[in-house]
N, C-alpha and C positions, 0 to 999 in steps of 0.2 A: 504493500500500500504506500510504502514511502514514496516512491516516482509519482502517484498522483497528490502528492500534500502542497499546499501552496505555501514556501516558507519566507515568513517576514516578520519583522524585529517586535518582540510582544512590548505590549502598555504595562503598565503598572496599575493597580488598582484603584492610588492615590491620582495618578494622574487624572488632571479637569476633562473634559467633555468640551471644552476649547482645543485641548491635545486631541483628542480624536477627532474635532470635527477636522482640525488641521493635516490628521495622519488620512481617513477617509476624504479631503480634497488632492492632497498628494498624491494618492495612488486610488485613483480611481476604477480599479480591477480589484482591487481586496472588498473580499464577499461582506470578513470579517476581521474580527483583530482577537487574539488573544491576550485575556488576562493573566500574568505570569504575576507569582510574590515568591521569592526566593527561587528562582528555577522552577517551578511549582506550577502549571498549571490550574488558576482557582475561577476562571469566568469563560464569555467568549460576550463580544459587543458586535453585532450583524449588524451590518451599516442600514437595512433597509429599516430594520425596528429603532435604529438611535436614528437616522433621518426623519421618521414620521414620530420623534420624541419632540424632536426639532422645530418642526413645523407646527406642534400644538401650541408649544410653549418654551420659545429660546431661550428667551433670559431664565426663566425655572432651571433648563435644563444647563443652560452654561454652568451654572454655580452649583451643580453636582459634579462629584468623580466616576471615574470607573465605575468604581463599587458598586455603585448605586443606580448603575444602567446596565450591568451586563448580566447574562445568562450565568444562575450561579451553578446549574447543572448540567453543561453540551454533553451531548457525547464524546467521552474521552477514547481512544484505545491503543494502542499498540500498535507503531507504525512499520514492525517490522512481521505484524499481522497477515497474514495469506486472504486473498478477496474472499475467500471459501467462512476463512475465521471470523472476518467482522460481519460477513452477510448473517452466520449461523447467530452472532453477539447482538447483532440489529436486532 
């Protein structure tokens, strides 16, 4: 599964919702971003659910972090996982 993983530099938790709105105009191909705290995967932030966070209510949402807008549950697994393994874990 590793060949198809899209890899790019994770957020911090603490970081604002100004850093990602700034990291999702950057790179405008990232689905999503990963919440790392210590090496640690602990969230995931999908640009389409923090875009439409955005559009209800920016100033709300600027003056929150990470934390407070990402997925605290993705699906995590094993990138060295066979397509057979994560279908069977799906």
């Amino acid at each position: 599964l590793a060949r198809f993983l899209d890899r790019r530099a994770p957020v911090s938790p603490d970081d604002s919702c100004a850093v990602l709105a700034a990291r999702f105009a950057a790179e405008p191909d990232a689905m999503a971003l990963a919440v790392v705290r210590d090496g640690r995967p602990v969230g995931l932030v999908a640009r389409d659910i923090f875009l439409a966070l955005k559009t209800q209510s920016p100033e709300a949402v600027n003056a929150l972090t990470a934390s407070a807008v990402m997925d605290r549950d993705p699906l995590v697994f094993d990138a060295g996982a066979s397509v057979g393994e994560f279908i069977d874990d799906v």
